[in-house]
C-alpha positions in Angstrom: -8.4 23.5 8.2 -9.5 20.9 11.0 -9.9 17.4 9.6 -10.7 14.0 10.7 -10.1 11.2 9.0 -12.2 8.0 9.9 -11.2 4.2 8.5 -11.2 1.0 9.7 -7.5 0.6 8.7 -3.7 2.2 8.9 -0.6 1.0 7.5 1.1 -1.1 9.5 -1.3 -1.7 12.3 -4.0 -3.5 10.0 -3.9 -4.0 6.5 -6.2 -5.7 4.6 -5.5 -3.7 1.0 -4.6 -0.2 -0.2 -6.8 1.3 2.0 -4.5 1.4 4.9 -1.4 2.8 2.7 -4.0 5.7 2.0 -4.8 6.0 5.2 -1.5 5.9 6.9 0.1 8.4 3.9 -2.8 11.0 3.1 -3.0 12.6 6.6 0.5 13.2 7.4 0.7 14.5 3.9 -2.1 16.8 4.6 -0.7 17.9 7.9 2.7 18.9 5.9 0.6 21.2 3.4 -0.7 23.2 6.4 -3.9 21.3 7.5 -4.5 20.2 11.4 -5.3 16.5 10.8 -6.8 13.8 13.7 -7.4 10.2 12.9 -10.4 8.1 14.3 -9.9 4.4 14.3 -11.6 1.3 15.6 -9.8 -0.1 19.0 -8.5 -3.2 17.4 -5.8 -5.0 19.1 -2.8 -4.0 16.8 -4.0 -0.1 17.1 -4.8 -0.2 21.2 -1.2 -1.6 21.4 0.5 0.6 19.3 -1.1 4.0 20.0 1.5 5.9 22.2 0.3 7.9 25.1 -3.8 7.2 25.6 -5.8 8.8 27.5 -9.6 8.3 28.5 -11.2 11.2 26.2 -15.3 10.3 27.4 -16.8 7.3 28.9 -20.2 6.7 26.7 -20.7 3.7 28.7 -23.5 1.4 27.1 -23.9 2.1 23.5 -24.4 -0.3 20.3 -25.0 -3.3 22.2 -21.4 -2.4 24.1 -21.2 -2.5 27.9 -18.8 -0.2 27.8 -17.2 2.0 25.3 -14.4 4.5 26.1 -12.9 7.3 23.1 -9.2 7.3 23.5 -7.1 9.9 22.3 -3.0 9.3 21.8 -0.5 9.6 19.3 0.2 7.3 15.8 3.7 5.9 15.8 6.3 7.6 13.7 4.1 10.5 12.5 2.7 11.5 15.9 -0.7 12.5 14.3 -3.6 12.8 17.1 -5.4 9.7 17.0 -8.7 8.7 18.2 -9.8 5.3 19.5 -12.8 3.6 19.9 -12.6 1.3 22.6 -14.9 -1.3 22.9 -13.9 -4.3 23.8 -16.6 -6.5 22.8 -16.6 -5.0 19.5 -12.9 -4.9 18.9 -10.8 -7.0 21.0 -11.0 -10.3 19.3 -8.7 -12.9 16.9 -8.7 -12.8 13.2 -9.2 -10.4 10.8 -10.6 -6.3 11.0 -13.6 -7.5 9.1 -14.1 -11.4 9.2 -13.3 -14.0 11.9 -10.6 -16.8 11.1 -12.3 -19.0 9.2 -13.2 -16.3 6.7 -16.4 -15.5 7.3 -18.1 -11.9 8.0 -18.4 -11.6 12.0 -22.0 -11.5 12.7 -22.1 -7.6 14.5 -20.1 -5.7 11.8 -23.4 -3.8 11.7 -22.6 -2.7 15.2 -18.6 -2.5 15.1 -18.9 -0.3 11.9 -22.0 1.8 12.7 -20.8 2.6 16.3 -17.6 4.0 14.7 -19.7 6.6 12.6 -21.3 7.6 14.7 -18.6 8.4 16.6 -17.2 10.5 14.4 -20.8 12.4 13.8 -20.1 13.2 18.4 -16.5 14.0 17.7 -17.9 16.6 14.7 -20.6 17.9 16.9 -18.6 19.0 19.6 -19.7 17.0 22.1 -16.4 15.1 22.4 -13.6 16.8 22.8 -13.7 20.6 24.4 -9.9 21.5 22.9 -10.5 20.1 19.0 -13.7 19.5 16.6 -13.3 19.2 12.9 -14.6 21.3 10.3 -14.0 18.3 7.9 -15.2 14.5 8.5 -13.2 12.4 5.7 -14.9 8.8 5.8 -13.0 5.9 4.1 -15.1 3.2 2.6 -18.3 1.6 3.5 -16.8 0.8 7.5 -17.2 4.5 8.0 -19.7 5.8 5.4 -22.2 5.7 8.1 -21.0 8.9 9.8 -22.4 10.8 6.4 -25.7 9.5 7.5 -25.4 10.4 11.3 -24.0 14.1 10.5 -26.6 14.6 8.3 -29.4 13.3 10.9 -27.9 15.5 13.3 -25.8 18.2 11.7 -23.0 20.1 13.4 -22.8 23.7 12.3 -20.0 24.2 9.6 -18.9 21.2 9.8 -19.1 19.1 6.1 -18.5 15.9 5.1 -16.2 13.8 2.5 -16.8 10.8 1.3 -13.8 8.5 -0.1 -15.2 4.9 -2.3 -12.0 2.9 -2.3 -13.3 0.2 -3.6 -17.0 0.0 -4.9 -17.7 -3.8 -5.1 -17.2 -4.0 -1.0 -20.8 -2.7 0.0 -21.4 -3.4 3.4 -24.6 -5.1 3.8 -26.6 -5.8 6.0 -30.4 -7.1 7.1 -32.4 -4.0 6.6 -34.6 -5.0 9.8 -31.5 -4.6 11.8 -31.5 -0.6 11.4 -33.1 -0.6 14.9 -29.5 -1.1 16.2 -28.4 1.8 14.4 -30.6 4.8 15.9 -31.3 6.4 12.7 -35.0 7.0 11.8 -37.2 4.9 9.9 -37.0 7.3 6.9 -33.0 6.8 6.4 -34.3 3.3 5.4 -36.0 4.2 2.4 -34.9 3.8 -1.1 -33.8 7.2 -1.1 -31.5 6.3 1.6 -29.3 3.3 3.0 -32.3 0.4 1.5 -30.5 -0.9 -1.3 -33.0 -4.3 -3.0 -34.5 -4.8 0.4 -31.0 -5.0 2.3 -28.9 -2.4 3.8 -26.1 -0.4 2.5 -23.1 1.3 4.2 -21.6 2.4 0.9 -24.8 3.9 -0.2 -24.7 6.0 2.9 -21.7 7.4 1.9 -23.0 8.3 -0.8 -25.8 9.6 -0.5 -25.4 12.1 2.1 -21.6 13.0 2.2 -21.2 17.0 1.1 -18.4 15.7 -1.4 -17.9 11.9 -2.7 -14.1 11.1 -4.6 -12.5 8.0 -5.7 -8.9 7.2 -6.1 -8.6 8.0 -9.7 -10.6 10.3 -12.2 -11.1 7.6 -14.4 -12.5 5.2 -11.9 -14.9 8.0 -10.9 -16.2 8.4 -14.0 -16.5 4.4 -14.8 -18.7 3.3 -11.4 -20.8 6.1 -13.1 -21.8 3.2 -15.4 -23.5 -0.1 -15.5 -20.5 -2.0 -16.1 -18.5 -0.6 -13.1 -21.4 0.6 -11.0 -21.7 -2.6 -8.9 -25.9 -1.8 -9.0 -25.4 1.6 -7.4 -23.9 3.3 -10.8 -27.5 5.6 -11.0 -27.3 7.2 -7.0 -23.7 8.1 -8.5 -24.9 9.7 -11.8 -27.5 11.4 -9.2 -24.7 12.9 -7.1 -22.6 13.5 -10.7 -21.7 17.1 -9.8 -20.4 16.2 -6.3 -18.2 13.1 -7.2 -14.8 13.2 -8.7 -11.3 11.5 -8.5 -8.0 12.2 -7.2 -5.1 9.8 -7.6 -3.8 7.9 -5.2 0.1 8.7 -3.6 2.4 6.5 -2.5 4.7 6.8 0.8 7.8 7.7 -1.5 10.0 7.2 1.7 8.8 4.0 1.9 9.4 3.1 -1.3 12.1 4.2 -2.7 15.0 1.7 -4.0 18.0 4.0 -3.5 17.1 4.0 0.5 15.8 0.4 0.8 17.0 -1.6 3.6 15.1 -4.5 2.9 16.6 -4.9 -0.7 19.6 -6.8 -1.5 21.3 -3.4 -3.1 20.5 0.0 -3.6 19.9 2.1 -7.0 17.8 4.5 -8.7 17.2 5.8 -12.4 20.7 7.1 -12.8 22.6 4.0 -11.1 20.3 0.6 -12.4 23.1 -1.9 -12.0 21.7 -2.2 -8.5 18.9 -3.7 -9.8 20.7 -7.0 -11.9 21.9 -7.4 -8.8 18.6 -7.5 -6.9 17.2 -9.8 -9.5 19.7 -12.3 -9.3 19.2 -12.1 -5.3 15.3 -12.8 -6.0 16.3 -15.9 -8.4 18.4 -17.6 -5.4 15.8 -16.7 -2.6 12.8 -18.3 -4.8 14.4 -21.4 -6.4 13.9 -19.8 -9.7 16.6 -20.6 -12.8 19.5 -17.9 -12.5 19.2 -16.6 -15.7 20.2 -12.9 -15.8 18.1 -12.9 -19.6 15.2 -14.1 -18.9 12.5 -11.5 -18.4 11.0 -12.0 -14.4 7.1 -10.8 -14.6 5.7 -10.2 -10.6 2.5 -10.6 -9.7 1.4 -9.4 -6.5 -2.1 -8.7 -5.7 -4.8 -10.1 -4.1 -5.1 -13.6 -5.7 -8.8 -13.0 -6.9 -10.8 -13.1 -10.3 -11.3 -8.6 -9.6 -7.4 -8.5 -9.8 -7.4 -10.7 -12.7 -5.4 -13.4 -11.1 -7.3 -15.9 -13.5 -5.8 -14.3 -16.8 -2.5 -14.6 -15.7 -3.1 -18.3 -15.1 -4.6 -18.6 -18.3 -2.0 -17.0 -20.2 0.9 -18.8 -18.3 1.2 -21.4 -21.1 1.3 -19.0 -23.7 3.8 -16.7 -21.3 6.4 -19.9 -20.7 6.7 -19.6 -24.4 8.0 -16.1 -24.3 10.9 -17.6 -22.1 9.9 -15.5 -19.1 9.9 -16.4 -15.5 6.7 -15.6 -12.9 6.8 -15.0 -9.1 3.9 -14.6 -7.2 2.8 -13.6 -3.9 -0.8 -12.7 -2.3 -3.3 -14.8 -0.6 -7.0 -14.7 -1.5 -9.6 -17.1 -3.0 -8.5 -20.9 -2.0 -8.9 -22.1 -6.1 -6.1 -19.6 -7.0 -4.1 -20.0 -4.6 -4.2 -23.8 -5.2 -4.0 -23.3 -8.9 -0.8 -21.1 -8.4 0.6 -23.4 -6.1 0.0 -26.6 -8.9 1.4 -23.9 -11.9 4.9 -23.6 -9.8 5.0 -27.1 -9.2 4.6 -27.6 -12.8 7.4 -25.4 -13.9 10.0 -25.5 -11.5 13.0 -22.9 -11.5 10.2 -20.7 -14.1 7.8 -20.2 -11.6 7.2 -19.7 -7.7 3.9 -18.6 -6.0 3.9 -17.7 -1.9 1.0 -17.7 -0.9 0.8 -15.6 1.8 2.1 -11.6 2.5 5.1 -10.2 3.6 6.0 -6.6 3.3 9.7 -7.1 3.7 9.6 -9.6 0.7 7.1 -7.6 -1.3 10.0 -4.9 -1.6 12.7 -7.6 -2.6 9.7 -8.5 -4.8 9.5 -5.2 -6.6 13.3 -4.8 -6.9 14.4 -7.6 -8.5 11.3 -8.3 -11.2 11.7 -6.6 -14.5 7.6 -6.2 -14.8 4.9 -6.5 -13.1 1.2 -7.4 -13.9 -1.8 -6.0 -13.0 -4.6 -7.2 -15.2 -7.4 -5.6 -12.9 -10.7 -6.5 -14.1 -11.2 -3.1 -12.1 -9.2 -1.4 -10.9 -9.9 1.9 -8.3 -6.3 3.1 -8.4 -3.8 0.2 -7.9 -0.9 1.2 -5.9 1.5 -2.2 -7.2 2.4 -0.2 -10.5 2.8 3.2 -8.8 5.3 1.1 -7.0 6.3 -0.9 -10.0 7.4 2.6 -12.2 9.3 4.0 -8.7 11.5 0.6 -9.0 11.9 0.4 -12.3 9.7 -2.5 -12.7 7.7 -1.7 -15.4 3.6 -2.0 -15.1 1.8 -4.5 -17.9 -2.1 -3.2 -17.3 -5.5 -3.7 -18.5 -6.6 -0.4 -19.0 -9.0 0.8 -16.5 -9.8 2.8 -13.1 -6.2 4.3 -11.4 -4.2 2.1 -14.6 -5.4 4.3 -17.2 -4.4 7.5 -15.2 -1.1 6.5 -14.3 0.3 4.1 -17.1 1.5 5.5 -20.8 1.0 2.5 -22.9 4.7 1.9 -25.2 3.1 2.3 -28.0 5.1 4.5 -31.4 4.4 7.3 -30.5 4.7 7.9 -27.1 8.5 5.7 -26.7 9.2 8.5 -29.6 8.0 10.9 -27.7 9.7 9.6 -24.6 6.5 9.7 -22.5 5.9 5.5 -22.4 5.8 4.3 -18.7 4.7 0.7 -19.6 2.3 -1.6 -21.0 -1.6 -1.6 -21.6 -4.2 -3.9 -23.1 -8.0 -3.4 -23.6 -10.3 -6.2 -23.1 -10.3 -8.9 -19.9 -8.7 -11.9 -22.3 -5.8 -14.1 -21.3 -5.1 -13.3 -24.8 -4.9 -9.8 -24.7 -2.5 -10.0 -21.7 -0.5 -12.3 -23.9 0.0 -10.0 -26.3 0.8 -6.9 -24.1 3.5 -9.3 -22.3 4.7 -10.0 -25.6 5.2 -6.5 -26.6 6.7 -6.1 -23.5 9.2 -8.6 -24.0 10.0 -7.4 -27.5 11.2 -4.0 -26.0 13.2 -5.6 -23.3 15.3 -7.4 -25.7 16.7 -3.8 -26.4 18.6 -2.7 -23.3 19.0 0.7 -24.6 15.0 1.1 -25.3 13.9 -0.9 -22.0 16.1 1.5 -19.6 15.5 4.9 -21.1 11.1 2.6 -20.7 12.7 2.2 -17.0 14.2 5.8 -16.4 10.8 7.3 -17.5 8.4 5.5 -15.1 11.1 6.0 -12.0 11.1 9.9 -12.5 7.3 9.9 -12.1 6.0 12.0 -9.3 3.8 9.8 -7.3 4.2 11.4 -4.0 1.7 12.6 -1.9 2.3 16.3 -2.2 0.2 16.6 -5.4 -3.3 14.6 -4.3 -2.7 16.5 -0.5 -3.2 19.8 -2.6 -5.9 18.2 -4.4 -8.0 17.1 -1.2 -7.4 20.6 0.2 -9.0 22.4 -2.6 -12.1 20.0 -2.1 -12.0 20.4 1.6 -12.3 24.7 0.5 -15.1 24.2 -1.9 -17.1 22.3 0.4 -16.9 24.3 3.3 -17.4 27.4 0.9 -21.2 26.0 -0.1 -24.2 26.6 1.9 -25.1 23.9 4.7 
């Protein structure tokens, strides 16, 4: 099984969201289970330093407005997976972001930065590439590579079929519809019936439209974007594609994160050994000027600071939440009025609440170790991988109830804490006061140590590797390549 994965982003080179934890965990995990995985990335600077060993593949010389673009092929630190690169300077090599310049805004030729590398992969798939290596399997990730699903199907390589992945729906990739000159797909891939999406043009709806096989990163989530409310205006090409889209859950790197082998937590334990973690708290308290109180319930919120994430609720609820007696840290970076409104709520309760403003992976870990829950009140949510990492710590998930936190949170209702299948916390409706209440509950059981550990034990002994979803995206790979081209 020959399969190339294409995305704009890999854990840790670029990392703009989940997407690049996918990115960097699925393939190696696939390449365990038996398959023969390759990567294609975009030559951006953190990826054409860090790729061991490149060599010169082809020379396509002028191409998407380019003067000169190269395919590299090398190695990925630490898992040694064969990597493509595009490299194209003018495209690539530049400051800021994967997606948007410095000052936050879009850079003007995505159209060209994003189309160039699916079309890549469509050359890589046809054979024309590569003599030693062409896949049988072209897994795009997200609108940034949707639009090889559009080149292989305007020029099809023989049994080679294509997967399409929708991380995140609401990020569309749009663009000037009288810019598909730059593109070199035909006039009749503009249509309504094709990337045209109300007189624009859509990556995404590439993807999914002419992708063999469509998934998301949770069942439930594939079955909400199905709808109005989730659909983001593209809910009825889904419901046209119904029998070819389905969800597999998100993994998690469980080497990574895994709080008996931390090095960047201040001590080690897992579900049999939790004093490790009281410790790890009180270590968070000193390092963010909050009150050392050993009692006091520590909620995390770490996230994307944006009104999708439900960042808003939390602030919302915060009044009603300093009641409870609890303490909030958060850390994330997104639109300036949260992160200025979070920045005014620590001010206004000092040693109860601290915001950073800003990301650090070594301090997200001491993050997750030392909180006792943490909050994710998605307005949508895909999958979510903070309470997947929030169960493996012990740090028990407070949810809204959609997407990947309906699949992978058991709401500590009656029943299920009888039945000893509770993993955490869930709430219904997008409502500070809903949120309020789930906290409540949540504080209710911690005030039982007995009830909150054997809460804790339960979520850490959940299987959130990637072993399980690696099967999964094998079996879809089969099925595809068993249907007629």
């Amino acid at each position: 099984m020959r399969v190339l994965h294409v995305a704009a982003e890999i854990y840790p080179l670029v990392k703009t969201g989940g997407l690049a934890d996918v990115v960097a965990a699925l393939p190696p995990a696939l390449a365990h289970a038996g398959a023969d995985v390759r990567l294609l990335l975009p030559g951006l600077p953190p990826m054409r330093e860090a790729v061991q060993h490149a060599r010169t593949v082809i020379d396509f010389g002028t191409v998407f407005g380019a003067p000169r673009v190269r395919l590299l092929q090398g190695l990925m630190p630490g898992t040694q997976l064969p990597v493509y690169l595009v490299d194209a300077p003018l495209l690539y090599q530049r400051e800021g972001g994967p997606y948007q310049a410095s000052d936050g805004r879009d850079w003007p030729d995505n159209l060209q930065r994003f189309g160039l590398l699916g079309w890549v992969a469509c050359q890589i798939a046809a054979g024309a590439v590569d003599a030693t290596w062409a896949p049988r399997i072209v897994h795009a990730h997200d609108w940034h590579a949707a639009l090889g699903c559009a080149y292989l199907r305007a020029h099809p390589a023989s049994g080679v079929r294509s997967v399409y992945t929708v991380h995140n729906l609401a990020y569309q990739g749009l663009f000037p519809i009288e810019d598909h000159a730059l593109l070199g797909l035909s006039a009749g891939f503009m249509s309504p019936a094709g990337l045209e999406y109300h007189g624009q043009m859509s990556f995404m709806k590439a993807g999914l439209k002419f992708a063999d096989r469509v998934t998301t990163v949770s069942p439930t989530y594939a079955r909400e974007i199905a709808t109005p409310e989730f659909g983001c205006g593209l809910d009825g090409v889904i419901r046209g594609r119904s029998a070819s889209v389905s969800g597999i859950i998100n993994g998690i790197d469980s080497a990574v994160w895994d709080p008996s082998t931390d090095s960047a937590i201040a001590q080690l334990y897992d579900r049999t050994r939790l004093a490790g973690k009281a410790a790890c708290k009180l270590a968070l308290q000193r390092a963010t000027g909050l009150a050392e109180d050993p009692d006091a319930p520590l909620l995390l919120a770490l996230s994307r600071l944006s009104s999708q994430k439900g960042l808003d609720l939390i602030l919302s609820a915060l009044p009603s939440l300093m009641e409870e007696g609890v303490q909030v840290v958060v850390q994330g970076t997104g639109e300036p009025g949260l992160e200025a409104a979070f920045r005014a709520a620590a001010d206004a309760h000092p040693g109860r609440v601290t915001a950073h403003i800003g990301y650090d992976e070594g301090r997200a870990h001491r993050l997750m170790a030392g909180a006792d829950m943490i909050l994710v009140p998605s307005r949508f949510e895909p999958c979510g991988l903070t309470q997947l990492y929030g169960l493996r710590y012990g740090t028990v998930p407070v949810v809204r109830r959609v997407g990947g936190l309906a699949d992978t949170v058991q709401d500590a209702d009656a029943q299920h804490l009888a039945d000893g299948s509770a993993t955490g916390f869930s709430f219904d409706r997008a409502q500070p006061a809903e949120l309020v209440q789930a906290v409540r509950r949540a504080v209710a059981l911690y005030r039982q140590p007995p009830a909150w550990q054997a809460l804790m034990r339960q979520g850490m002994a959940s299987d959130f590797s990637w072993d399980g979803p690696a099967r999964d995206y094998i079996a879809l790979y089969e099925g595809a390549l068993r249907e007629p081209g």
